[in-house]
Steps between C-alpha positions, in 0.01 A plus 500: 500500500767559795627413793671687773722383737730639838800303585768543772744726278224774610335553150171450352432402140239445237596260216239482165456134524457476113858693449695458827746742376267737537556623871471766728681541811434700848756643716460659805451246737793426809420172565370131387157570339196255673229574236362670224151556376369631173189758484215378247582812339798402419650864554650393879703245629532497887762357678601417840862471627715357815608851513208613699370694187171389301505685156288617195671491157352668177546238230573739221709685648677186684544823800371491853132688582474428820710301845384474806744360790206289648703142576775388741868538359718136453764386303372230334168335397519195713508776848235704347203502761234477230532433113231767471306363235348869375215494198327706343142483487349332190395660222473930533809420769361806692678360847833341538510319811825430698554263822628705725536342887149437607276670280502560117493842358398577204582795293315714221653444153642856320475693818673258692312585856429267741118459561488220683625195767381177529510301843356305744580382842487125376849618351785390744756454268661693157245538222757323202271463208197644315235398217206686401186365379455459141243789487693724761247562790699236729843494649656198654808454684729250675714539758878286652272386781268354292217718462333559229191804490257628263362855468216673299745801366252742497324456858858405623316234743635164516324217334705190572737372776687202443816343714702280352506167754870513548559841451667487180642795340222582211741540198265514198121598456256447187165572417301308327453661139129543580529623863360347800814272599840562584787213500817561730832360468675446842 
């Protein structure tokens, strides 16, 4: 079993929770890391960072596949527009899905190619966190003004609309472990 974890001296790590001196550490980032995200492979690890740059590490090889510079650049985590909240989705982890602005885009694992966005004009606000559905065919997100939206992955439509009543910044999302509900955290 592991854990990984992003902290503000800009590197990622996975610790064996059994033998926490068993570790292996990412460089590369320039900036405070927001979050990280394991694929159900467990061959991946994605990461986002307050240096604008959202990135794909091999675990093996503990070296960068992939970085994309998809976010706005800050110093430090507390002016980062969104904590993008990235996740892969469950189980084959064929999509890894990234807040990005408005929309979410999600990107084909190995080749790395963006095949898709996800938006809607409900959206008024930064997309800042993600789940997927337990069995992968739906995609929520929330957004700072409160918004939180739910879309079938593979028709792309939107399925749910929900405003928070104060507008609330949505700051955590979680599905139900059967499907059919999502909690949010604002």
């Amino acid at each position: 079993s592991k854990v990984a974890a992003g902290s503000s001296d800009f590197l990622v790590k996975i610790v064996e929770v059994a033998d926490s001196s068993q570790q292996k550490t990412f460089r590369g980032h320039e900036a405070p890391v927001l979050s990280v995200s394991f694929d159900p492979k467990d061959t991946f690890l994605a990461s986002a960072s307050c240096d604008g740059s959202v990135r794909v590490w091999k675990i093996a090889e503990q070296v960068c596949e992939k970085s994309w510079p998809l976010l706005q650049k800050c110093n430090d985590v507390v002016d980062a527009k969104s904590i993008c909240r990235l996740a892969w989705q469950p189980k084959k982890g064929k999509f890894l899905a990234i807040p990005v602005e408005k929309v979410i885009k999600l990107y084909r694992r190995e080749t790395w190619d963006h095949q898709l966005d996800l938006s809607d004009n409900f959206i008024t606000q930064p997309l800042n966190v993600l789940a997927w559905s337990p069995c992968g065919q739906f995609l929520a997100a929330g957004s700072l003004g409160g918004c939180m939206v739910v879309w079938n992955v593979e028709s792309q439509e939107c399925l749910e609309r929900v405003k928070h009543e104060k507008g609330y910044t949505i700051c955590g999302l979680a599905w139900h472990p059967e499907g059919g509900q999502v909690a949010s955290v604002s």
